[in-house]
C-alpha positions in Angstrom: 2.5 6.7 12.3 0.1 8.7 10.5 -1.1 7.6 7.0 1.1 9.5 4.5 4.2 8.1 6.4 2.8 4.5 6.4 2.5 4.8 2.5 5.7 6.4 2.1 7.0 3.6 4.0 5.3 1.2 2.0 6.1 2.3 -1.4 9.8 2.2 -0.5 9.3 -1.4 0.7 8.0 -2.4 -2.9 10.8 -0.8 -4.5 13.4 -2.4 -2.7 11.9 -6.0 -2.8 11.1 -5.2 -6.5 15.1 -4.5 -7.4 16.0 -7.5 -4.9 17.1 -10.3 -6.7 19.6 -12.1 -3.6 19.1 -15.6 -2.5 16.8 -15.2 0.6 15.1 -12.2 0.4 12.0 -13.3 1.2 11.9 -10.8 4.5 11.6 -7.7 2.2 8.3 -8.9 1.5 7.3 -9.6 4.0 7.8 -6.0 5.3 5.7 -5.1 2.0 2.8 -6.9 3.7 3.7 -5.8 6.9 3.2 -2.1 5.7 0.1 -3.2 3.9 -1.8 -4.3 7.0 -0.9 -1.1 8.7 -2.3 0.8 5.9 -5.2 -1.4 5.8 -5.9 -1.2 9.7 -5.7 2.4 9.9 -8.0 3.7 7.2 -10.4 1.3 8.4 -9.6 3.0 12.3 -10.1 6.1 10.0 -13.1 4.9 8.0 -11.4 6.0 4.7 -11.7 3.6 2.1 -8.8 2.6 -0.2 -9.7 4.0 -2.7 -12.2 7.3 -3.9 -15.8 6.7 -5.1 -14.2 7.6 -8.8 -11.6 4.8 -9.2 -14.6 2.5 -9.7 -15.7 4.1 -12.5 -15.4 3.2 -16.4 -12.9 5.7 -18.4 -15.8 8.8 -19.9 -18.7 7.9 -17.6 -19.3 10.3 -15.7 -22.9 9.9 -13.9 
């Protein structure tokens, strides 16, 4: 799977175990983290990082 898919994938993981509210659901969580240690795994294979250079910096700073 190539990243875009494994995020798709993920994000309609969360929103499934986020509107699950059965007895013993437990496994749709588990397939969030799943997902997330894919994700995790293959930008590292990828050397992306999680996140861009900009995310880290404070609202109107912009050196």
């Amino acid at each position: 799977m190539d990243l875009n898919h494994l995020l798709f994938q993920h994000q309609v993981a969360v929103l499934r175990a986020s509107g699950a509210n059965e007895a013993g659901c437990g496994s749709r969580f588990d397939l969030v983290r799943h997902y997330q240690v894919r994700i995790d795994r293959l930008r590292h294979h990828l050397g992306a990082s999680a996140y861009p250079e900009w995310c880290g910096m404070p609202v109107g700073d912009m050196s």
